[in-house]
N, C-alpha and C positions, 0 to 999 in steps of 0.2 A: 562504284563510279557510274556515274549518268551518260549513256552517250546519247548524243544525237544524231537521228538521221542524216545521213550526207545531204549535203545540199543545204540542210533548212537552217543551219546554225543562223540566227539573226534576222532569222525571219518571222515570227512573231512574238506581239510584246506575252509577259507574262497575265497568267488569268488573274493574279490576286496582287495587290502591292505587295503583301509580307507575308508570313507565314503565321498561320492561328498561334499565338502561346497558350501554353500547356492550359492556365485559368481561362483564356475563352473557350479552348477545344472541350472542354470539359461541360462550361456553362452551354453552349451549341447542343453540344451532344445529349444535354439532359433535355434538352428543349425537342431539338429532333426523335429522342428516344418516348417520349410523352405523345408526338403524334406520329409513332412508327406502326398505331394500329388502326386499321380502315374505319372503326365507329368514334376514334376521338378526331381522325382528320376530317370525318363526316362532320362531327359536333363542331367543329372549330371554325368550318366553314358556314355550317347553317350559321350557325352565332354571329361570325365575320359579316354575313350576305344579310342578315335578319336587318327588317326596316327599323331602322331609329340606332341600331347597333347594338342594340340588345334582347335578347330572348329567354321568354319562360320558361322555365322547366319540362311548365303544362304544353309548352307548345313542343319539345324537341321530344317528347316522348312517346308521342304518337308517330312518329315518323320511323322507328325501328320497331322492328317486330323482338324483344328484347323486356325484360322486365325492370320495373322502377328500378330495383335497387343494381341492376348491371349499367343502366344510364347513368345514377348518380356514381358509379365508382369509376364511368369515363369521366365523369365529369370533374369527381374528387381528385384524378390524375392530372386533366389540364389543366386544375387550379394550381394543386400542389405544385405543377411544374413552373409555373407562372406564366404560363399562355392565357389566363382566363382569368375572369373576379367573379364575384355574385354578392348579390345583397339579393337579404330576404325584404319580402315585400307581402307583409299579411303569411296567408300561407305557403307561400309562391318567393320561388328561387330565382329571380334574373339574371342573367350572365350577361359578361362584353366581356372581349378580346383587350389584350392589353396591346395597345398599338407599338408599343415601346418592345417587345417580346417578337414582333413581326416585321420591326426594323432588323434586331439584330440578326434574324433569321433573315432574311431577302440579303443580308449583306456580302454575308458569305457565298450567296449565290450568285450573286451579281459580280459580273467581271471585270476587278478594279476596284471594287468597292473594301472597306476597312472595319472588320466586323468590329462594333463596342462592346463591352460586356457590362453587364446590370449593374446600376450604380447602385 
């Protein structure tokens, strides 16, 4: 049983309209758990911040001290998770953030807001 502090009963509105079901808590959570480590939230942000909205490979890997092939397995992570795309290009790997992936996350954050889950 929940109680609430004396006094506050009706004093403020709730943070979320509903409660996540089990398929969004799930889809969320795979999403949250994909950038639960500091070099894919790093990669996800440079990618997010990079001009035009998308970035090379060549350009994200000089930026950690970390070798090609531990980059490309953040990088195999946020894809698979579905935070990220890439198309190759020549020899060259471009990324963008899938906007649609950074709704559903900001939703659940945000207070009031009605997380969707990936169509």
């Amino acid at each position: 049983m929940l109680v609430e502090p004396t006094g506050t009963a009706g004093c403020s509105s709730p943070l979320a309209r509903e409660p996540l079901s089990a398929e969004q808590a799930g889809e969320l959570a795979r999403l949250f758990k994909a950038m639960g480590d500091p070099v894919r939230l790093r990669l996800l942000s440079l990618i997010a911040s990079h001009s035009g909205g998308e970035a090379c490979v060549c350009e994200l890997s000089g930026v950690f001290d970390l070798t090609g092939p531990t980059i490309s397995h953040h990088l195999k992570v946020l894809r698979e998770a579905g935070l990220i795309s890439g198309e190759r290009r020549g020899t060259w790997v471009y990324y963008r953030v899938d906007p649609d992936a950074l709704r559903r996350l900001s939703a659940v954050l945000v207070p009031g807001e009605t997380p969707v889950v990936a169509g």
